[in-house]
TIMI-2910 file (N, C-alpha, C, CB; in pm, 1 decimal, decimal comma, always signed):
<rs>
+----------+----------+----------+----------+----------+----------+----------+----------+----------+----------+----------+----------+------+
!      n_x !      n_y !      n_z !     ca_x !     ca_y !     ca_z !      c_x !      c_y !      c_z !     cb_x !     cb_y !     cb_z ! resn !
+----------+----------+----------+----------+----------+----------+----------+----------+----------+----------+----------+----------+------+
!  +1046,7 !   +137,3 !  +1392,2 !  +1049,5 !   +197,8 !  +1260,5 !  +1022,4 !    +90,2 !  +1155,1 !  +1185,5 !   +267,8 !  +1235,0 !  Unk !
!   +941,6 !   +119,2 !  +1044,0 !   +915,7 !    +42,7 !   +904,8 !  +1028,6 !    +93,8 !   +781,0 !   +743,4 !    +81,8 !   +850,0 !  Unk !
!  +1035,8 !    -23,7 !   +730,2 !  +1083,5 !    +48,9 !   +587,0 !   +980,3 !    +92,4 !   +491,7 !  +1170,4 !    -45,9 !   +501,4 !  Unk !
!   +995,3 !   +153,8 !   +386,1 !   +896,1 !   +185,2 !   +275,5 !   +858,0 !    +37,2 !   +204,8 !   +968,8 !   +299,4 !   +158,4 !  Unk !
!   +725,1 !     +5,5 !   +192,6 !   +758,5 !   -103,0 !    +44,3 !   +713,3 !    -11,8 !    -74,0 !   +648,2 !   -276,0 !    +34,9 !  Unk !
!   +744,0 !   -102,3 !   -202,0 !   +697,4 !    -45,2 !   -291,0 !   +714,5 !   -152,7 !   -371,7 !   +744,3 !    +76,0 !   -321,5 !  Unk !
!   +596,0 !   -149,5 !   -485,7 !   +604,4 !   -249,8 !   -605,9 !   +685,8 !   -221,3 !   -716,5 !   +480,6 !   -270,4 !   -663,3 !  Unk !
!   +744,6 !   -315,1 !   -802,8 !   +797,4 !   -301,9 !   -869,6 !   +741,6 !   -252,2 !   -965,8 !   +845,5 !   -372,5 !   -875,1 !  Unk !
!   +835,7 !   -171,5 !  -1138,4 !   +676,1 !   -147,1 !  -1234,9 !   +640,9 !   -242,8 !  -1339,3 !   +673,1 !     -4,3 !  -1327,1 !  Unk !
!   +726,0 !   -379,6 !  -1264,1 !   +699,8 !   -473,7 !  -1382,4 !   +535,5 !   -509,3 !  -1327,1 !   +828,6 !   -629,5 !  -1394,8 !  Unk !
!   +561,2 !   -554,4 !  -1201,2 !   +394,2 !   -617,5 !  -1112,8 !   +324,7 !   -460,3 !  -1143,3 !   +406,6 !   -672,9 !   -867,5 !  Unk !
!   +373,0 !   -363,6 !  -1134,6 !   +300,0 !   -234,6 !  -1157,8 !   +166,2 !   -228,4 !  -1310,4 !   +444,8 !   -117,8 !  -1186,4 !  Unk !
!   +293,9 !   -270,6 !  -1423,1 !   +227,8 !   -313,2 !  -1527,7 !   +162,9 !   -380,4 !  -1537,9 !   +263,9 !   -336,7 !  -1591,5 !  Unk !
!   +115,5 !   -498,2 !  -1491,1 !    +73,6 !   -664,2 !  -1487,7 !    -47,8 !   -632,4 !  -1428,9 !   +172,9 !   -787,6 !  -1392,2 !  Unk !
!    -41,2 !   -521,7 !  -1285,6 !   -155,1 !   -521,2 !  -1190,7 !   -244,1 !   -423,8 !  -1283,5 !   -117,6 !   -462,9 !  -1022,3 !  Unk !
!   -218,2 !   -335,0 !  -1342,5 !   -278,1 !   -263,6 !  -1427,7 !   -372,8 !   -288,7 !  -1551,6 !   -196,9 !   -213,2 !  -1457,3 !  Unk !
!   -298,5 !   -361,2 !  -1616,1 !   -279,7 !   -447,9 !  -1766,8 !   -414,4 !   -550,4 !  -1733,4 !    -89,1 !   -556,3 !  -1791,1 !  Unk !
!   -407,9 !   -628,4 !  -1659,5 !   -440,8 !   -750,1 !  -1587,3 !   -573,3 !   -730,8 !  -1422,3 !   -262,5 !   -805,6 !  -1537,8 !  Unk !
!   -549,0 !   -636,9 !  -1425,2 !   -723,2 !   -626,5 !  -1261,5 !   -792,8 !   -677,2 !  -1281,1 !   -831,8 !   -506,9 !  -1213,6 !  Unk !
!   -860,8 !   -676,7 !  -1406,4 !  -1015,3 !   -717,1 !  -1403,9 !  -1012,0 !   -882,5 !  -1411,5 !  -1109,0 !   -643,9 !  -1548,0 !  Unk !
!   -891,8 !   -944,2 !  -1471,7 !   -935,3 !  -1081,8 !  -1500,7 !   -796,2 !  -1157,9 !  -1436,2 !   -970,6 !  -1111,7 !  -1683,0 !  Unk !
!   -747,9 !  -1088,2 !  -1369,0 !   -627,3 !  -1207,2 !  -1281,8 !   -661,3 !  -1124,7 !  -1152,9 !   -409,0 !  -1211,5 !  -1336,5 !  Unk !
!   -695,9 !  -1000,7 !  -1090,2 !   -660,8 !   -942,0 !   -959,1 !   -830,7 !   -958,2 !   -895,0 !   -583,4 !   -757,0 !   -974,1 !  Unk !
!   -892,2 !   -888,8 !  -1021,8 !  -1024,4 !   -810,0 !   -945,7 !  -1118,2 !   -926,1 !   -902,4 !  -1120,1 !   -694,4 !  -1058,4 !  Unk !
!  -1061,2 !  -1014,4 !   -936,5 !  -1172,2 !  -1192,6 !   -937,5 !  -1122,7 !  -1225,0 !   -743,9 !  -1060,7 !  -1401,3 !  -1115,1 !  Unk !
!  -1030,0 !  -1191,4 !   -718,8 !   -940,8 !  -1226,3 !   -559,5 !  -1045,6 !  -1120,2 !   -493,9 !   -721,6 !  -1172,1 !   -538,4 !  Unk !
!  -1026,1 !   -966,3 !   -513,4 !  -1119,8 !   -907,3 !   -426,7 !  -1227,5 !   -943,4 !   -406,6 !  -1139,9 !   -810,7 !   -445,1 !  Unk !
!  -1321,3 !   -975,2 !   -557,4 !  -1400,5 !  -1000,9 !   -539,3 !  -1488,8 !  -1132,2 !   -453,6 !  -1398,7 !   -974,9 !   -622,7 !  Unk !
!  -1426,5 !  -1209,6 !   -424,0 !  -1376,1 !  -1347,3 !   -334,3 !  -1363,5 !  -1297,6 !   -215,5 !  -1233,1 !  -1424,1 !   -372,4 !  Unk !
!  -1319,5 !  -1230,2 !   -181,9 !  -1234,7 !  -1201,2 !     -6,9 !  -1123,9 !  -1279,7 !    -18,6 !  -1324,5 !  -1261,0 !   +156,4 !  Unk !
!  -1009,4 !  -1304,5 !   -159,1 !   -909,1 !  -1392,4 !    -83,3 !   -801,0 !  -1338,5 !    -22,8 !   -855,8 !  -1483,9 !   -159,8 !  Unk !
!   -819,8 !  -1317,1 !   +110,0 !   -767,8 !  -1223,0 !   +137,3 !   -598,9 !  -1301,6 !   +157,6 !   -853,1 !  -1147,8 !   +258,2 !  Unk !
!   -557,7 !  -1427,5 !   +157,5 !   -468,2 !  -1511,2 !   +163,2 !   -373,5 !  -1449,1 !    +47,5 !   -522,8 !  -1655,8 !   +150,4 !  Unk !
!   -466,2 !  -1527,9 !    -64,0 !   -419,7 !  -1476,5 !   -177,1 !   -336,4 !  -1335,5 !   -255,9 !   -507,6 !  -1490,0 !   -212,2 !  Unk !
!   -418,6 !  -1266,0 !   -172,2 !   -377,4 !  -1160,9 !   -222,8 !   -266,8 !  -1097,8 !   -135,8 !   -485,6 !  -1081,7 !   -245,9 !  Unk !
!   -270,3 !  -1152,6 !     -1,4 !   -140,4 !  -1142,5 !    +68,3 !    -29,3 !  -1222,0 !    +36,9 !   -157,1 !  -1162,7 !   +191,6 !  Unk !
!    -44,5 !  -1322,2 !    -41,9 !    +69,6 !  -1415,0 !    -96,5 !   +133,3 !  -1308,3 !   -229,6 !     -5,9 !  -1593,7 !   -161,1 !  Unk !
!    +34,1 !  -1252,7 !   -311,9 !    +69,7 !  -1163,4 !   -395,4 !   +160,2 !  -1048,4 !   -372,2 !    -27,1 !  -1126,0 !   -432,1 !  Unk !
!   +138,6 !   -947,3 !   -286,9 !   +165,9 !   -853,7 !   -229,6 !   +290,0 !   -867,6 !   -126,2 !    +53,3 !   -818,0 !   -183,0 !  Unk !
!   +318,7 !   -988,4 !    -75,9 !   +422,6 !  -1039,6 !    -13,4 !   +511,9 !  -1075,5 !    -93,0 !   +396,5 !  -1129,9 !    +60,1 !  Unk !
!   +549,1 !  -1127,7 !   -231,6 !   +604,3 !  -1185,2 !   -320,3 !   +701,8 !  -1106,3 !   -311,2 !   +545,1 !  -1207,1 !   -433,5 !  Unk !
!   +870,4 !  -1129,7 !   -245,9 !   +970,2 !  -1048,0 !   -330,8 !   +971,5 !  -1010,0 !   -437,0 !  +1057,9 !  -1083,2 !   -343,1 !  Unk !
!   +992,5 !  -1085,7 !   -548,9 !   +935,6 !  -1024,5 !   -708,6 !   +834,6 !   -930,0 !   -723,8 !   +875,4 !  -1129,7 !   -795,7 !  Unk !
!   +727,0 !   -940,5 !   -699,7 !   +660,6 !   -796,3 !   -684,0 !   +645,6 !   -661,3 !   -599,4 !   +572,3 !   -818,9 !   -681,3 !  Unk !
!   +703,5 !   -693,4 !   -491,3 !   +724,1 !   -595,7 !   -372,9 !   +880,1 !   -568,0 !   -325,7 !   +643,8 !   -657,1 !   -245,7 !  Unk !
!   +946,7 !   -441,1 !   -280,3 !  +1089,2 !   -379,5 !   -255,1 !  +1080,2 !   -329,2 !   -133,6 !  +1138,8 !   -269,5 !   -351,4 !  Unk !
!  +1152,8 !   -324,6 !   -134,3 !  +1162,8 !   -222,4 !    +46,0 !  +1312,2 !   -119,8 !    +55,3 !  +1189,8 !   -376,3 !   +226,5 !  Unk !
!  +1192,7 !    -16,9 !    +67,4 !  +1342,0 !   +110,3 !    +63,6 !  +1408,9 !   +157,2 !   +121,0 !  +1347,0 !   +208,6 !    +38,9 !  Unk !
!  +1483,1 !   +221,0 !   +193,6 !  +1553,7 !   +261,8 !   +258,7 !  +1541,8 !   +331,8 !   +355,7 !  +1603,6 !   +291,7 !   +211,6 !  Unk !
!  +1444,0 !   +427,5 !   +329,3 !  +1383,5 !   +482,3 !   +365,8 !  +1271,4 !   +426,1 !   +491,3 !  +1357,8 !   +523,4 !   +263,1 !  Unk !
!  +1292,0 !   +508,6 !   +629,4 !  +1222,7 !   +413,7 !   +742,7 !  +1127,2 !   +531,9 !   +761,9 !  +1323,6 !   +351,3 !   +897,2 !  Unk !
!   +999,4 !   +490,1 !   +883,8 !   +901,4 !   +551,9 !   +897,1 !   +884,5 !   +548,3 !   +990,8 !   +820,8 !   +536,8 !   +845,9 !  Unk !
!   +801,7 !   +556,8 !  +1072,6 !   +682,1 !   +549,2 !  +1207,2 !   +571,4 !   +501,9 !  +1169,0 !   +635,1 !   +684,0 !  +1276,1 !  Unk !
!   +526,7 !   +392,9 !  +1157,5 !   +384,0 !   +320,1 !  +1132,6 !   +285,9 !   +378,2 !  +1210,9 !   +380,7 !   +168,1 !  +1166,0 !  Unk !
!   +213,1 !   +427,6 !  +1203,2 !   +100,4 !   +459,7 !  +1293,6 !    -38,0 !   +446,8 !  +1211,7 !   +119,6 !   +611,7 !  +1354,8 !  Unk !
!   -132,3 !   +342,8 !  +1229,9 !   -279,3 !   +296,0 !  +1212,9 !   -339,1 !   +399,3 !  +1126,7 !   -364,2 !   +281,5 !  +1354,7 !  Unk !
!   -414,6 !   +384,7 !  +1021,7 !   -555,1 !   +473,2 !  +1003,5 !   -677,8 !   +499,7 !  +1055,7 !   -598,4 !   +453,4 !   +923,2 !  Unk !
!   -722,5 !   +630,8 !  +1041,5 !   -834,6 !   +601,9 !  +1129,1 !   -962,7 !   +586,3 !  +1046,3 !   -850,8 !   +713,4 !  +1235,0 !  Unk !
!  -1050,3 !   +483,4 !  +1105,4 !  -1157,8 !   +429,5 !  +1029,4 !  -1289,0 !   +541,2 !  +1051,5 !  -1190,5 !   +266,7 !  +1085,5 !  Unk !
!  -1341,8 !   +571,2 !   +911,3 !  -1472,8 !   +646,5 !   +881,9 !  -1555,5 !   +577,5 !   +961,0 !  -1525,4 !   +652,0 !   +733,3 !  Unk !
!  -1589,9 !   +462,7 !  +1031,3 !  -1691,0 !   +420,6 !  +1112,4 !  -1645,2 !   +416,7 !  +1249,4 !  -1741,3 !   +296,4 !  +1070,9 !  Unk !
!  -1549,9 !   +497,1 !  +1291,3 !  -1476,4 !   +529,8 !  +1397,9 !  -1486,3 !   +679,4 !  +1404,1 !  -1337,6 !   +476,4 !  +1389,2 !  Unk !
!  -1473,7 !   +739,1 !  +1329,6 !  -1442,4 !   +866,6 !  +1374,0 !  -1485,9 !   +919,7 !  +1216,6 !  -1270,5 !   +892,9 !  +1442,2 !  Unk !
!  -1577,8 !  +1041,4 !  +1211,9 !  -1590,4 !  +1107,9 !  +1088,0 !  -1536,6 !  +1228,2 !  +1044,8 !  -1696,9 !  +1122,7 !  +1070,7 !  Unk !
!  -1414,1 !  +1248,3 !  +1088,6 !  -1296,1 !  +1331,1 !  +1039,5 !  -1183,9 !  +1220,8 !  +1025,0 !  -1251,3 !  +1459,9 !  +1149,5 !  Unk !
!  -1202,8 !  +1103,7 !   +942,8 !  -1099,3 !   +977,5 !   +944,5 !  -1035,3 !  +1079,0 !   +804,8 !  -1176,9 !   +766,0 !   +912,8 !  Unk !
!  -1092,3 !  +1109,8 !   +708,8 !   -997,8 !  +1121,8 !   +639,5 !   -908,5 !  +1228,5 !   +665,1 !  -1037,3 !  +1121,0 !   +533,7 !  Unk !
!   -937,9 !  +1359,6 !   +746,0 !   -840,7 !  +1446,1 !   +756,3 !   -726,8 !  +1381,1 !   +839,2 !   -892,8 !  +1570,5 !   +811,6 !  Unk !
!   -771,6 !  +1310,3 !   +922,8 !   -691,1 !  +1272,9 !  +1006,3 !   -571,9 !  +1181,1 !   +954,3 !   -765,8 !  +1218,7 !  +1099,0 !  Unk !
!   -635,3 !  +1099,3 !   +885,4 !   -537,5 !   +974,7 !   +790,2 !   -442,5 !  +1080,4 !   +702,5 !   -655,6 !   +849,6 !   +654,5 !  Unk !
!   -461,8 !  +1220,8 !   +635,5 !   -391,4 !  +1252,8 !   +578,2 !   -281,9 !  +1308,6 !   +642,2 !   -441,2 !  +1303,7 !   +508,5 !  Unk !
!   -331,7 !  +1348,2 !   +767,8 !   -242,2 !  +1439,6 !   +859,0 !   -153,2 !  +1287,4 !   +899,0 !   -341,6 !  +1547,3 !  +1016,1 !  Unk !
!   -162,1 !  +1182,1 !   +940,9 !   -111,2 !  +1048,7 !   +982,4 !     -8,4 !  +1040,5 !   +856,2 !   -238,0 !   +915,2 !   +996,7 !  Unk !
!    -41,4 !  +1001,3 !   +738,8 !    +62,2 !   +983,1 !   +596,8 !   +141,4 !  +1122,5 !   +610,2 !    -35,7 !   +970,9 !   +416,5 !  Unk !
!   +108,4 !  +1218,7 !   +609,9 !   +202,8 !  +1325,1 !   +598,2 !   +315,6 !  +1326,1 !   +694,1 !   +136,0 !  +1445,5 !   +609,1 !  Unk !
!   +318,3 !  +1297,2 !   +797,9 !   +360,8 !  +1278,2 !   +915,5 !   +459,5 !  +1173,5 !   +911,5 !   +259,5 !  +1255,5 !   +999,5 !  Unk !
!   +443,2 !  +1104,8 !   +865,6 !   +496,1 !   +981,5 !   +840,8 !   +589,2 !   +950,4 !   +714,1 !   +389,3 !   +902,6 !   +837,9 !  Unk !
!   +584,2 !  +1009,7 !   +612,5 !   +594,8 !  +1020,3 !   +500,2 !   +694,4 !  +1179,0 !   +441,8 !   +446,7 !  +1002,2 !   +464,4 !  Unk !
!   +666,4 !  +1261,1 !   +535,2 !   +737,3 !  +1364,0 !   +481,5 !   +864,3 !  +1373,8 !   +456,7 !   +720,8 !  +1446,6 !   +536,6 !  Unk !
!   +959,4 !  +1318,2 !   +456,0 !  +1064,9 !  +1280,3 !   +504,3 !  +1115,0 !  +1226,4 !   +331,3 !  +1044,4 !  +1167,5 !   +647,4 !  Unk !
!  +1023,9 !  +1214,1 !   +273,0 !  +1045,3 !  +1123,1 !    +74,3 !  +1053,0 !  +1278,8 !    +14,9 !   +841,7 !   +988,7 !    -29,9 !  Unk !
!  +1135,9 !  +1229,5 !    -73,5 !  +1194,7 !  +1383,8 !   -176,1 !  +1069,7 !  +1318,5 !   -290,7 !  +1437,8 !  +1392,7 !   -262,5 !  Unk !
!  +1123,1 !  +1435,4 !   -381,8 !   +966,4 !  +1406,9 !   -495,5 !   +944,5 !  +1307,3 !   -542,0 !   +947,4 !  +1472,5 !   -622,4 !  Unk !
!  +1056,8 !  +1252,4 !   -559,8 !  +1079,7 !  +1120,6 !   -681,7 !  +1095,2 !   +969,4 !   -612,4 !  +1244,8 !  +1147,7 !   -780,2 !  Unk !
!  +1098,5 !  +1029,5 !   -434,9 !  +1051,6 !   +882,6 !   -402,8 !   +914,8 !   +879,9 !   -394,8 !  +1105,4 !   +824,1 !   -272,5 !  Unk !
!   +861,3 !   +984,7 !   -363,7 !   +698,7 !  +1012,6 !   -339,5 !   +646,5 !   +951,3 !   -486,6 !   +649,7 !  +1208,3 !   -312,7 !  Unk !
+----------+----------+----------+----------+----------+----------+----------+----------+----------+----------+----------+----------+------+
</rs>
């Protein structure tokens, strides 16, 4: 089982406020380090209480019903959050 993460809405604000000229410059790079150092940051990331079943997405160059399938996967996984954790 996983817990939920979730960002805080201070990094919420910041990531918003801020994409194009502190975030979107990393994608655009591949840093993909980077942006896992970001996203890893206690300060910007929580973990809820709330546990899951991790199970993979399925990739559009794998299979071309990936997205029904990925939704049916999150639902599945996910149903379990009342509105206001959703």
């Amino acid at each position: 089982m996983s817990k939920l993460k979730y960002v805080t809405d201070v990094f919420l604000d910041d990531f918003k406020t801020n994409f194009k000229s502190k975030y979107l410059p990393l994608y655009m790079k591949g840093d993909k380090e980077k942006i896992r150092e970001i996203f890893s940051n206690s300060e910007n990331v929580l973990e809820s209480s709330f546990e899951f079943e991790y199970e993979e997405l399925v990739l559009e160059s794998v299979d071309s019903d990936a997205s029904i399938k990925n939704i049916q996967i999150i639902w599945e996984s996910l149903r379990g959050l009342s509105i206001t954790e959703a």
